[in-house]
Backbone and ligand atoms as CSV (ligand in chain L), in Angstrom:
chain,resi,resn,atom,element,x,y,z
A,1,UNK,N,N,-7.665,32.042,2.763
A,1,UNK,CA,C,-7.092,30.860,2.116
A,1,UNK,C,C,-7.399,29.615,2.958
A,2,UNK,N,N,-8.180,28.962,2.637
A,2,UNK,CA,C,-7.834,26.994,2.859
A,2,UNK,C,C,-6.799,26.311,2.520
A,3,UNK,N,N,-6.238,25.893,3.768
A,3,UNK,CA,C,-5.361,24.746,3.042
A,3,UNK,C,C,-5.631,23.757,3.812
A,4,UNK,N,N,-4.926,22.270,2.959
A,4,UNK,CA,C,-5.541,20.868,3.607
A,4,UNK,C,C,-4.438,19.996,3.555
A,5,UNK,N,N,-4.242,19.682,4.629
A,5,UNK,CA,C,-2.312,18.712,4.743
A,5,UNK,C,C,-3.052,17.633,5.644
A,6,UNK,N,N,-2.427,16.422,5.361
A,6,UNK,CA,C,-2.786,15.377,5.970
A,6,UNK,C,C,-1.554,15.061,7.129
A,7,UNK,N,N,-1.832,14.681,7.968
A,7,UNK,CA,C,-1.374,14.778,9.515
A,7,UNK,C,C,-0.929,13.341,9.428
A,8,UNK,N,N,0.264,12.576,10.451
A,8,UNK,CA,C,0.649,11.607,10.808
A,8,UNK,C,C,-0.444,11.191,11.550
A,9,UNK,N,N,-1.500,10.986,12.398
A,9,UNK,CA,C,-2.387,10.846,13.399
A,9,UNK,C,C,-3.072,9.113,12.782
A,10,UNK,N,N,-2.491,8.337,13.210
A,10,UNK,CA,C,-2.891,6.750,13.401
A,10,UNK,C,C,-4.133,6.564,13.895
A,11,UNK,N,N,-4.316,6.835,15.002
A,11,UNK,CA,C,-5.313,6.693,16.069
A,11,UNK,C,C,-6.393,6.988,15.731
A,12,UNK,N,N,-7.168,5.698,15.615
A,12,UNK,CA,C,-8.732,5.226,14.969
A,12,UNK,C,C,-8.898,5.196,13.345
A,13,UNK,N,N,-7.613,5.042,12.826
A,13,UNK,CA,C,-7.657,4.678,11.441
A,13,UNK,C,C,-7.998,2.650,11.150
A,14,UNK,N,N,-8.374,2.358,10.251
A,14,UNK,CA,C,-8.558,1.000,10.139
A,14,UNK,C,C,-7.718,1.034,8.698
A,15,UNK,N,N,-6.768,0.807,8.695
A,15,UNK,CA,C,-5.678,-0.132,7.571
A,15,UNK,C,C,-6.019,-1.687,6.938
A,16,UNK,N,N,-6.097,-1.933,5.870
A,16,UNK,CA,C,-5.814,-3.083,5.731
A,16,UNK,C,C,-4.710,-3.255,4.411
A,17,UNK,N,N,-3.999,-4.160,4.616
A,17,UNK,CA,C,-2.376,-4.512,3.729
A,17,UNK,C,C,-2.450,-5.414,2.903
A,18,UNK,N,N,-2.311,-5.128,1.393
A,18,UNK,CA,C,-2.314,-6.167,0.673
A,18,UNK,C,C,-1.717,-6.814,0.127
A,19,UNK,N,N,-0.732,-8.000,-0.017
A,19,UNK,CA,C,0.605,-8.202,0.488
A,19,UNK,C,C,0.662,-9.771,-0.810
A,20,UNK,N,N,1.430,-9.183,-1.693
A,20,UNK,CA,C,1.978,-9.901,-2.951
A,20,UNK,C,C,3.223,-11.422,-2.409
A,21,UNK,N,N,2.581,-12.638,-2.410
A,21,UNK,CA,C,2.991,-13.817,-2.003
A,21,UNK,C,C,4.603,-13.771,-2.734
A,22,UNK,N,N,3.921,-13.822,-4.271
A,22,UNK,CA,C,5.561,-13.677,-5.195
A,22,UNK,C,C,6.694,-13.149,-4.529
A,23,UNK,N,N,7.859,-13.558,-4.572
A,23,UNK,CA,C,8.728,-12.988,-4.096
A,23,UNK,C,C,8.885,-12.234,-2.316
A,24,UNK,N,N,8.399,-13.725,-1.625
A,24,UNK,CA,C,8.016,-13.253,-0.609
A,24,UNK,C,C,9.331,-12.891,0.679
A,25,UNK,N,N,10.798,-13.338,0.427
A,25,UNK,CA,C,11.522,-13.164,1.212
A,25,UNK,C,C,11.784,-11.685,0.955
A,26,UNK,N,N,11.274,-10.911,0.056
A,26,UNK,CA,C,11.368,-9.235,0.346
A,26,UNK,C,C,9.550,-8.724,0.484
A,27,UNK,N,N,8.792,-9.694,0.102
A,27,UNK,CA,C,7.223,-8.644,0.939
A,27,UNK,C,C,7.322,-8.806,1.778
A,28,UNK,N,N,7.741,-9.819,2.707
A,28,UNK,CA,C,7.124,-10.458,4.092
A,28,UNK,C,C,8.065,-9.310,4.849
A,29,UNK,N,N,9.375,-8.700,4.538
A,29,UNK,CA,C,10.160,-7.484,4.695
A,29,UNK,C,C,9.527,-6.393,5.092
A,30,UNK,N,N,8.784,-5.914,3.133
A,30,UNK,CA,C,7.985,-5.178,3.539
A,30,UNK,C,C,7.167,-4.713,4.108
A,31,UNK,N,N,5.810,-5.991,4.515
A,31,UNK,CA,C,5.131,-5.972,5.272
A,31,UNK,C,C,5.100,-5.831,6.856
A,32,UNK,N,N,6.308,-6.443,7.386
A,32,UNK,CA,C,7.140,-5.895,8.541
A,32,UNK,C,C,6.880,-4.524,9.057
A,33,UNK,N,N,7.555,-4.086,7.792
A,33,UNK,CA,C,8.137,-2.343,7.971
A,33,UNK,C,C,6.616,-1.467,8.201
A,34,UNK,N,N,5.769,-2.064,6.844
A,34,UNK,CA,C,4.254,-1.153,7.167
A,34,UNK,C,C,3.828,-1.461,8.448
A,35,UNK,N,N,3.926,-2.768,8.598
A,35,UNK,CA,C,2.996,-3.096,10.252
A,35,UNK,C,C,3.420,-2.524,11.391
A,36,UNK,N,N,4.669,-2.030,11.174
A,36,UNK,CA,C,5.576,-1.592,12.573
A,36,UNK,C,C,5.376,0.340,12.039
A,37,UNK,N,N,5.200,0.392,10.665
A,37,UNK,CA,C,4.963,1.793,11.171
A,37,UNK,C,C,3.693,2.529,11.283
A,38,UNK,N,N,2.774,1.705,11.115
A,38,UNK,CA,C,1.433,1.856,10.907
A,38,UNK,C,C,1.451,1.834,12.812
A,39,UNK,N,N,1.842,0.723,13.917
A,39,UNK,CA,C,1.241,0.857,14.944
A,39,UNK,C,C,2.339,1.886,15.938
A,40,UNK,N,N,3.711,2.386,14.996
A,40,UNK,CA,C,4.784,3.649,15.705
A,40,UNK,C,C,3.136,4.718,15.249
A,41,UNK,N,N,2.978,4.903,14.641
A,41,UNK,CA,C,1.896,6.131,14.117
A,41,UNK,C,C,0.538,6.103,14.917
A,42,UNK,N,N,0.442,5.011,15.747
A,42,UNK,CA,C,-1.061,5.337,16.969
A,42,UNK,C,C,-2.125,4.345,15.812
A,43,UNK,N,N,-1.572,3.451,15.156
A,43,UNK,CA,C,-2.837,2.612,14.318
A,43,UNK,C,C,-2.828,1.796,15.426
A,44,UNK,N,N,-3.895,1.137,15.771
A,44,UNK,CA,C,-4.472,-0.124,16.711
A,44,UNK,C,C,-4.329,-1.230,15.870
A,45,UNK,N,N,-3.678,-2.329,16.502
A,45,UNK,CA,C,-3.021,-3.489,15.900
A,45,UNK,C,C,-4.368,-4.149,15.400
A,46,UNK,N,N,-5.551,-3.916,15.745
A,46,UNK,CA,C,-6.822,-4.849,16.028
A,46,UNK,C,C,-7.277,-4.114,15.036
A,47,UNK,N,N,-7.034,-2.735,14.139
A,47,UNK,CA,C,-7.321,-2.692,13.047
A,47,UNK,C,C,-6.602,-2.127,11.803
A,48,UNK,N,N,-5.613,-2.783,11.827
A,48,UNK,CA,C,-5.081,-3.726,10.578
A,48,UNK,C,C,-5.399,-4.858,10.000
A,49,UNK,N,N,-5.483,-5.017,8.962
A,49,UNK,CA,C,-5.942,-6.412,8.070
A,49,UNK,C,C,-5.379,-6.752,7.374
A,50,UNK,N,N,-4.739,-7.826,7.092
A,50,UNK,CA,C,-3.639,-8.013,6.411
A,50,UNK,C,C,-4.070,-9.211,4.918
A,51,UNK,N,N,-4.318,-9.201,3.752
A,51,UNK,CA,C,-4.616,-10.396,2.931
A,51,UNK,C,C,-3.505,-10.570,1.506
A,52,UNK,N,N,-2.958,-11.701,1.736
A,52,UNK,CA,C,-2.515,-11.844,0.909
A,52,UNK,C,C,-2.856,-12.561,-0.743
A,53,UNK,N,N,-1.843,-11.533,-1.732
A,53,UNK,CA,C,-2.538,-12.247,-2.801
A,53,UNK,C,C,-1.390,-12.571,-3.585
A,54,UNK,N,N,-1.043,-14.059,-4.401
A,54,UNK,CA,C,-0.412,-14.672,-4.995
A,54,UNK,C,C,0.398,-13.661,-5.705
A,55,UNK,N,N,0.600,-12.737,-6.482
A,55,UNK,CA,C,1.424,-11.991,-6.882
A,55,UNK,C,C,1.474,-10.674,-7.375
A,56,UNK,N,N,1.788,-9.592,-7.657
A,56,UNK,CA,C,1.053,-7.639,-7.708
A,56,UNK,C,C,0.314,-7.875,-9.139
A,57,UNK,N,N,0.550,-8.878,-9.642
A,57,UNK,CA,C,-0.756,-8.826,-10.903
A,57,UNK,C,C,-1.997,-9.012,-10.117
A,58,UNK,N,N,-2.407,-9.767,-9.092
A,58,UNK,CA,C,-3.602,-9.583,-8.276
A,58,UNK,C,C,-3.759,-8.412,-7.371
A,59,UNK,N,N,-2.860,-7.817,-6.979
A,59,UNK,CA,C,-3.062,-6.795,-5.970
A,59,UNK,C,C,-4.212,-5.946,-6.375
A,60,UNK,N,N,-4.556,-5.071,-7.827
A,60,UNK,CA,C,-5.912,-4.769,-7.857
A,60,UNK,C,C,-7.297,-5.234,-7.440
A,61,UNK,N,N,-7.193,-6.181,-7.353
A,61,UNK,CA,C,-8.521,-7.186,-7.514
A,61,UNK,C,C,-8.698,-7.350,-5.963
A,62,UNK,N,N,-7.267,-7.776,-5.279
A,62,UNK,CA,C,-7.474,-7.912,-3.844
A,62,UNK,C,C,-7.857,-6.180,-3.258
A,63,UNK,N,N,-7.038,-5.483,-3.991
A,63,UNK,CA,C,-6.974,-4.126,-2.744
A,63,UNK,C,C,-8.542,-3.307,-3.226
A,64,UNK,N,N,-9.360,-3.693,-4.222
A,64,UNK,CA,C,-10.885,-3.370,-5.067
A,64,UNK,C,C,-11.588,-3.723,-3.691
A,65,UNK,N,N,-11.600,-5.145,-3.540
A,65,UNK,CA,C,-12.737,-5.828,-2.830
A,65,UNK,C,C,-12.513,-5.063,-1.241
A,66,UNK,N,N,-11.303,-4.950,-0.766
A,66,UNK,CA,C,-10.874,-4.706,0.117
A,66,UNK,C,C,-11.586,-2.705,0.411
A,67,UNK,N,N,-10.994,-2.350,-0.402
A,67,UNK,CA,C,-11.476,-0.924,-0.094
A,67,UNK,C,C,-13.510,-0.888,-0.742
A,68,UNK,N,N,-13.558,-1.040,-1.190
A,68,UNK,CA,C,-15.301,-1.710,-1.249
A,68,UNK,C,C,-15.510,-1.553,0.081
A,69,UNK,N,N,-14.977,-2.785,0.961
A,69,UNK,CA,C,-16.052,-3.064,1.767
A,69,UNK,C,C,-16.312,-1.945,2.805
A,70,UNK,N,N,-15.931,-1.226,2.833
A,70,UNK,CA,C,-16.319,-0.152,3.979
A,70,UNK,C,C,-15.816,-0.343,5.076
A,71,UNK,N,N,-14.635,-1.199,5.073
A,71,UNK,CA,C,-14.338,-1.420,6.548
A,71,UNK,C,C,-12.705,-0.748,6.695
A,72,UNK,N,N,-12.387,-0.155,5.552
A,72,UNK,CA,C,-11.198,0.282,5.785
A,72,UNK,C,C,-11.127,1.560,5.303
A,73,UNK,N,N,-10.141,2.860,5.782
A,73,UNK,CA,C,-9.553,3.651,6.020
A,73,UNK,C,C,-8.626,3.808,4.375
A,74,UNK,N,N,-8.266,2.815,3.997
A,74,UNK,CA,C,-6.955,2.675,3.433
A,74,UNK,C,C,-5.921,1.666,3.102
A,75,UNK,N,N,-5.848,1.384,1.521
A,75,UNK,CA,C,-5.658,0.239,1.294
A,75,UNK,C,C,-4.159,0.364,1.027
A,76,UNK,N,N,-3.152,-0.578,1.787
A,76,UNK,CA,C,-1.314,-0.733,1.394
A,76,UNK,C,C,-1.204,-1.673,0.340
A,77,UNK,N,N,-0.516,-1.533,-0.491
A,77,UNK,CA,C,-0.558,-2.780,-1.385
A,77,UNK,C,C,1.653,-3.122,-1.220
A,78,UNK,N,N,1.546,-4.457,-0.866
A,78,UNK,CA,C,2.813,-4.503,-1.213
A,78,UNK,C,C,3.297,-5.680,-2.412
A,79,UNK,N,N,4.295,-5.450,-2.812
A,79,UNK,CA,C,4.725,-6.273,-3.752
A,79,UNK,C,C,6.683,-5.975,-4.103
A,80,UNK,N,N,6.794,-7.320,-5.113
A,80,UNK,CA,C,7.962,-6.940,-5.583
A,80,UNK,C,C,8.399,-8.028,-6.898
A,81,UNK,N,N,8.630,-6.772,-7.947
A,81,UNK,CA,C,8.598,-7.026,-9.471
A,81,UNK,C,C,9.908,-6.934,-9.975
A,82,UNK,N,N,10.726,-7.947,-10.214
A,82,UNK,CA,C,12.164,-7.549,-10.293
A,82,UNK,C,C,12.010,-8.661,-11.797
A,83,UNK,N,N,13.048,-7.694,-13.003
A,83,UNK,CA,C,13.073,-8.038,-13.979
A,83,UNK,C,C,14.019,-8.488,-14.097
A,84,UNK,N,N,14.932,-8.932,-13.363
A,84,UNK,CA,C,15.507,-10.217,-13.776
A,84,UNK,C,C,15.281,-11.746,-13.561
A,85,UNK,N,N,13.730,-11.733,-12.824
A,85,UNK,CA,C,13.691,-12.970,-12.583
A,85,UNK,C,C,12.246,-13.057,-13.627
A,86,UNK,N,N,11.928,-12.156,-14.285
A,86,UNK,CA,C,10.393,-12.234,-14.939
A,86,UNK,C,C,10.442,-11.407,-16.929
A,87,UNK,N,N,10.583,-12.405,-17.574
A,87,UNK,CA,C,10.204,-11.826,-18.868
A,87,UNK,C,C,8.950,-10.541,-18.845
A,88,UNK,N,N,8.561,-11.397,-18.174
A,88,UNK,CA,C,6.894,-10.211,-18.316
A,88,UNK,C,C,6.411,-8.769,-17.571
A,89,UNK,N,N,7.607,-8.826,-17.089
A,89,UNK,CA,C,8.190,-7.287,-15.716
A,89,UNK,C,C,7.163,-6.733,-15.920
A,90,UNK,N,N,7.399,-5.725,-17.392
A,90,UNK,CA,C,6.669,-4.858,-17.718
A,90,UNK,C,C,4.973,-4.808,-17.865
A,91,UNK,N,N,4.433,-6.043,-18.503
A,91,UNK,CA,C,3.036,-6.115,-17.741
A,91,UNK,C,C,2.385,-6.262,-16.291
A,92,UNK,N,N,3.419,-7.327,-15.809
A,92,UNK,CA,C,3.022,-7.325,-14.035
A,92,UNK,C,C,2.908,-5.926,-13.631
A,93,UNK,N,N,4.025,-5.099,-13.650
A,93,UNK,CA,C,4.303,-3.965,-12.744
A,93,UNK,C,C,3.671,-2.893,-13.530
A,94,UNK,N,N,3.098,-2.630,-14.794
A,94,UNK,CA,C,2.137,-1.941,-15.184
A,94,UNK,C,C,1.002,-1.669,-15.147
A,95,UNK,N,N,0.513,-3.323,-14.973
A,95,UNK,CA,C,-0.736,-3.739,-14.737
A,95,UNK,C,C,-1.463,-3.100,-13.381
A,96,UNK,N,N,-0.558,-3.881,-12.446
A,96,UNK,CA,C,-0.733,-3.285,-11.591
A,96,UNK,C,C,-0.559,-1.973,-10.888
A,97,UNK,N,N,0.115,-1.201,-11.719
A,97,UNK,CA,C,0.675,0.400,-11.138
A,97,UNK,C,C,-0.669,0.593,-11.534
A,98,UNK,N,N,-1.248,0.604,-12.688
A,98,UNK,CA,C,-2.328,0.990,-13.297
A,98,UNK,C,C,-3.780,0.246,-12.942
A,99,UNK,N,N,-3.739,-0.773,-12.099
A,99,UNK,CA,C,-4.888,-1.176,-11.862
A,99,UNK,C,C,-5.134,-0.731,-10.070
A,100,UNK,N,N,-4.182,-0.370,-9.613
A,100,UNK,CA,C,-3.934,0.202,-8.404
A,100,UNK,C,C,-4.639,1.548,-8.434
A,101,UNK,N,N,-4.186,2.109,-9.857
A,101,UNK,CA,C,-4.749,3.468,-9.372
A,101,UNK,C,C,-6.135,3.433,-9.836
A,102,UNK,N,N,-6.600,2.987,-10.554
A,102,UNK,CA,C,-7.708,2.760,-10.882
A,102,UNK,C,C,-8.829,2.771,-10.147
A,103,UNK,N,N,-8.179,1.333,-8.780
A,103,UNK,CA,C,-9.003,1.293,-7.562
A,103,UNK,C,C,-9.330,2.251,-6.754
A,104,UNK,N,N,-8.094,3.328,-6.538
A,104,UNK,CA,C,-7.987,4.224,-5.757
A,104,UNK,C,C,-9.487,5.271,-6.040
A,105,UNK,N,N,-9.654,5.627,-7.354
A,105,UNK,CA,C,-9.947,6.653,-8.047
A,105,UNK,C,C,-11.770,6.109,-8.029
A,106,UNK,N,N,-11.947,4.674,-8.190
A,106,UNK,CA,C,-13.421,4.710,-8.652
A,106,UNK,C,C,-13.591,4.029,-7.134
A,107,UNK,N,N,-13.219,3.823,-5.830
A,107,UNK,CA,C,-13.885,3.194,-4.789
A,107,UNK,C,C,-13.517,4.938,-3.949
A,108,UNK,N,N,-12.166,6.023,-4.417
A,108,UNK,CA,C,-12.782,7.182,-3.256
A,108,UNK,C,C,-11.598,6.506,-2.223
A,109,UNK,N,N,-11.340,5.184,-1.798
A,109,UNK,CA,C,-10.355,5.243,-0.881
A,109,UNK,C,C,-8.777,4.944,-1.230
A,110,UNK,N,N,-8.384,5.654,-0.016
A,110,UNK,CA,C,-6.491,5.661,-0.746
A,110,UNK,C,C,-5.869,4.337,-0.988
A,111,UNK,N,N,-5.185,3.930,-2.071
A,111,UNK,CA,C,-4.853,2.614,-2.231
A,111,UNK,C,C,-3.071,2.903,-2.491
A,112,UNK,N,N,-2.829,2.489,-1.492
A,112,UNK,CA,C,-1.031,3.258,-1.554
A,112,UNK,C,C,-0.334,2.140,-2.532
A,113,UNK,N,N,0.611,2.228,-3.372
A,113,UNK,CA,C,1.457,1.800,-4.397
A,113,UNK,C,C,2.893,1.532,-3.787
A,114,UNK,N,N,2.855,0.216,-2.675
A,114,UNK,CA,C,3.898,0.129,-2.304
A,114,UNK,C,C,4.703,-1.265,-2.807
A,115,UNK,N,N,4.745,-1.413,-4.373
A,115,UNK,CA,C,5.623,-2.458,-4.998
A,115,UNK,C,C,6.604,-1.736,-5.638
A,116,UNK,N,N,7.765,-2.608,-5.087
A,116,UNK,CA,C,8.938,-2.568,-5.621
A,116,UNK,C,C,9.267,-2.921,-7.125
A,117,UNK,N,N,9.600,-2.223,-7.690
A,117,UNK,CA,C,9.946,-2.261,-9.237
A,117,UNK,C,C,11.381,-2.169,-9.282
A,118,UNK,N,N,12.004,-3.121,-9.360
A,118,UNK,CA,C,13.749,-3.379,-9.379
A,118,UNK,C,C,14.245,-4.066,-10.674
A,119,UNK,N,N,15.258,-3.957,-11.241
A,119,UNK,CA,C,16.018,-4.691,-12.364
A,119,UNK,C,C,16.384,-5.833,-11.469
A,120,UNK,N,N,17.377,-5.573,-10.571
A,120,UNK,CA,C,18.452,-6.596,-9.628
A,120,UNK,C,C,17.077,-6.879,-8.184
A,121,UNK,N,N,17.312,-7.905,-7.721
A,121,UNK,CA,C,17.030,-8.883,-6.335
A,121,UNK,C,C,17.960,-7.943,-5.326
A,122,UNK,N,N,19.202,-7.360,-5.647
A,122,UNK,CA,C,19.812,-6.542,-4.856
A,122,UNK,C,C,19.487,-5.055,-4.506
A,123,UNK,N,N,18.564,-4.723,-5.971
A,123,UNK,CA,C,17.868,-3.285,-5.427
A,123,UNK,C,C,16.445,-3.369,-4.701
A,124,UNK,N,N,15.860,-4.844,-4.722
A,124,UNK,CA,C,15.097,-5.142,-3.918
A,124,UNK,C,C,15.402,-5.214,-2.604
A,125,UNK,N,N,16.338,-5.840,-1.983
A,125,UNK,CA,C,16.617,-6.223,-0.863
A,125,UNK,C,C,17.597,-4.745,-0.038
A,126,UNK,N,N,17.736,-3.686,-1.085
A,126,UNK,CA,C,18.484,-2.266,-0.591
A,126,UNK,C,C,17.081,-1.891,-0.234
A,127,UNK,N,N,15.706,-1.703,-0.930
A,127,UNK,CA,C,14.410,-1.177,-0.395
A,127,UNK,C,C,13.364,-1.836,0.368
A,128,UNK,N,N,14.100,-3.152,1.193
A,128,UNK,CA,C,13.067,-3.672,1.746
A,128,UNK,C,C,13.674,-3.744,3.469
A,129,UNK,N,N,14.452,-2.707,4.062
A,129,UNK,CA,C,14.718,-2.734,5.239
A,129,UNK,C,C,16.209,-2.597,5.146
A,130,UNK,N,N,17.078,-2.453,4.217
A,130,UNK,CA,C,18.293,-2.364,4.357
A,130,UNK,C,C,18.998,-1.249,4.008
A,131,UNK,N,N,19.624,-0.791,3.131
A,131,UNK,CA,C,20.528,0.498,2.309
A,131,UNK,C,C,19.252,1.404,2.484
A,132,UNK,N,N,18.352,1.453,1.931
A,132,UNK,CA,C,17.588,2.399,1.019
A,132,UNK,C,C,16.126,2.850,1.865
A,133,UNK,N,N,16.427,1.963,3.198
A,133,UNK,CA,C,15.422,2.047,3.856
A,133,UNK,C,C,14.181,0.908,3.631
A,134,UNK,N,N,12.625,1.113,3.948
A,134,UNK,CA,C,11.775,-0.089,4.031
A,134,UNK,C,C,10.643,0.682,3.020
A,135,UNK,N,N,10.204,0.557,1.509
A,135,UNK,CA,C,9.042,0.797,1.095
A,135,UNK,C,C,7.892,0.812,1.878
A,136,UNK,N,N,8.030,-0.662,2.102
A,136,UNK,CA,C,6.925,-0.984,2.975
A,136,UNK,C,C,6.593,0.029,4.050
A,137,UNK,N,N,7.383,0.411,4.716
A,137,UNK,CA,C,7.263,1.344,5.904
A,137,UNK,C,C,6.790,2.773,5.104
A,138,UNK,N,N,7.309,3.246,4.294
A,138,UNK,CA,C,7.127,4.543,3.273
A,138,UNK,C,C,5.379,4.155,2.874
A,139,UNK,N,N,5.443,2.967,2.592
A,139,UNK,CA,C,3.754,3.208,1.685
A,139,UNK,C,C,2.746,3.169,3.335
A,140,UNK,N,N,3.204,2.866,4.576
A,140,UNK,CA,C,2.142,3.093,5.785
A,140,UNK,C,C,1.943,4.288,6.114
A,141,UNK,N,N,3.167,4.931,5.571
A,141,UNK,CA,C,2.915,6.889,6.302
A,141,UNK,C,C,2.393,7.156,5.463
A,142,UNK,N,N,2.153,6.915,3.865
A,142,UNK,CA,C,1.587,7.473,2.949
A,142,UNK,C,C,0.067,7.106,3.280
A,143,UNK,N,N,-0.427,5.966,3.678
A,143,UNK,CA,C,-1.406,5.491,3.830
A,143,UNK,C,C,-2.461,6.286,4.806
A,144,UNK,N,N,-1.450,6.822,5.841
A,144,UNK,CA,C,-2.020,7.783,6.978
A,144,UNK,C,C,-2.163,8.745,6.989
A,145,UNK,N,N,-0.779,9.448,6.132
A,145,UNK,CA,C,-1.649,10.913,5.297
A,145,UNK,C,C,-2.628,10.936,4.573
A,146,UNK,N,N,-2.738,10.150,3.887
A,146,UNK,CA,C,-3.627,10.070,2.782
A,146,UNK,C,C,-5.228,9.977,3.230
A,147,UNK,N,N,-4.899,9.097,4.319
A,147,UNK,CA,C,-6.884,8.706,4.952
A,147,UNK,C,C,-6.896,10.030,5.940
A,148,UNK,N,N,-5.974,10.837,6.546
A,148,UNK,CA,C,-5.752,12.107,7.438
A,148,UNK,C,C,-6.873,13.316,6.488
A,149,UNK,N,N,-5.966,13.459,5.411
A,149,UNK,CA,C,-6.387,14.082,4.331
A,149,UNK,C,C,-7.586,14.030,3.734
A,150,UNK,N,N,-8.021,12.724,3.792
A,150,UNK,CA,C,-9.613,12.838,3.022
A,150,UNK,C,C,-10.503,12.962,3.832
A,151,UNK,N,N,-10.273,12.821,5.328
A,151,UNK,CA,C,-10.897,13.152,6.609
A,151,UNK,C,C,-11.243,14.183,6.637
A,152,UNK,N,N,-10.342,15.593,6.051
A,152,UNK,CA,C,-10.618,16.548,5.720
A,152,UNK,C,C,-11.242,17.230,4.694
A,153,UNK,N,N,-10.889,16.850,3.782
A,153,UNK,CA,C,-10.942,17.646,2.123
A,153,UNK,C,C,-12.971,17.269,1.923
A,154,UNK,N,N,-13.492,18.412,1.406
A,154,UNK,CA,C,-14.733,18.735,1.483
A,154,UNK,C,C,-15.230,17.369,1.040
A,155,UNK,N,N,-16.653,16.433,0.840
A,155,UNK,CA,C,-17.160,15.223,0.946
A,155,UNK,C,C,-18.129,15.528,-0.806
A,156,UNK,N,N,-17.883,14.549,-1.377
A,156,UNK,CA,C,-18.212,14.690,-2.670
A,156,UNK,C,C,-19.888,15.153,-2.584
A,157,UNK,N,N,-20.447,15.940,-3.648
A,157,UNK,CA,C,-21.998,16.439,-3.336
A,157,UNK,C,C,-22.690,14.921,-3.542
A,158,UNK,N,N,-23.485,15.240,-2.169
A,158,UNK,CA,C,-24.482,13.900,-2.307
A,158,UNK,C,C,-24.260,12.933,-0.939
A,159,UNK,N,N,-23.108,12.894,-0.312
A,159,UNK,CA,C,-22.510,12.106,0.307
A,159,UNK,C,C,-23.185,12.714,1.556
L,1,INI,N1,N,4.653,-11.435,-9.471
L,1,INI,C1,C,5.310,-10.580,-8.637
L,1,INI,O1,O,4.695,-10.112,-7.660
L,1,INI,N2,N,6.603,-10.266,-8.855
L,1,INI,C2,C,7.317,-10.754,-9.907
L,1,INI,O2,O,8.523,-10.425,-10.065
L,1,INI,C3,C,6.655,-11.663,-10.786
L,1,INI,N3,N,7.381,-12.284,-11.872
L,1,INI,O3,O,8.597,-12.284,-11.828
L,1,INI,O4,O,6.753,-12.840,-12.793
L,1,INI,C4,C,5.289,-11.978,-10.537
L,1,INI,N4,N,4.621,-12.811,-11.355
L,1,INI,C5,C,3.367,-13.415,-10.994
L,1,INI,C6,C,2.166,-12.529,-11.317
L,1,INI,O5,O,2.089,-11.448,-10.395
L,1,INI,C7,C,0.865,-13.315,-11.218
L,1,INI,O6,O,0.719,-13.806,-9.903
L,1,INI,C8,C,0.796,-14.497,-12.193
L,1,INI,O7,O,1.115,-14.061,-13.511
L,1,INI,C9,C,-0.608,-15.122,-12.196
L,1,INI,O8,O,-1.596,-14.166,-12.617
């Protein structure tokens, strides 16, 4: 039997974070939490990359170009979509759940799904370092299993 588990192991991964402006007194939270657990996990501060994009309806487009370029390991996306401050909830946070994975699937590298999808500003601010813990911090370990994991798992034919 083979089996293939992706390991906590930071050290010589290259991260870069893609970090939703909108609603920034809970990304800038989030982004916190990934950056601090990305370098508790052995990531080198010198490769993290951090770009921000105006709101998680862009996060595809930013975290595309980003995992493209070959210079990263693994793309974080953060954000936060709270429907009480947005008629349009449901396209933002669809759009992007779905244009997220999209990226993931046709560039090959991990593009972690770390936006907050809340009704209340208060279930935002329970998942951005307070009650409920830090997303942000949750989508960096995911980020490190995930690039751990493909480090391993056999290399598509051709490659
Ligand atoms: N963007 C968010 O990241 N969160 C939100 O809650 C939100 N609301 O409320 O509308 C939001 N809107 C902006 C959107 O992401 C785009 O930046 C904008 O529509 C321009 O394309």
């Amino acid at each position: 039997m083979t089996t293939y588990e992706g390991h906590l192991r930071g050290d010589g991964l290259r991260v870069a974070i893609a970090c939703a402006r909108f609603n920034d007194f809970i990304t800038e939270r989030l982004l916190s939490g990934a950056r601090d657990a990305l370098l508790r996990h052995g990531v080198d501060e010198t490769s993290v990359t951090v770009a921000w994009a105006p709101g998680a309806f862009e996060l595809p487009l930013v975290a595309q170009r980003l995992a493209q370029s070959g210079d990263h390991d693994a793309v974080v996306c953060l954000g936060a979509v709270i429907r009480g401050a947005t008629g349009h909830y449901e396209h933002v946070a669809g759009q992007c759940a779905s244009g997220l994975q999209r990226v993931q699937l046709d560039t090959g590298i991990p593009v972690v799904f770390g936006v907050l999808t809340t009704e209340t500003v208060e279930q935002a601010v329970e998942r951005a370092g307070t009650k409920l813990g830090n997303k942000g911090a949750e989508a960096a370990v995911t980020a490190i299993e995930m690039a751990d994991l493909l480090r391993q798992l056999p290399k598509r034919a051709g490659d």
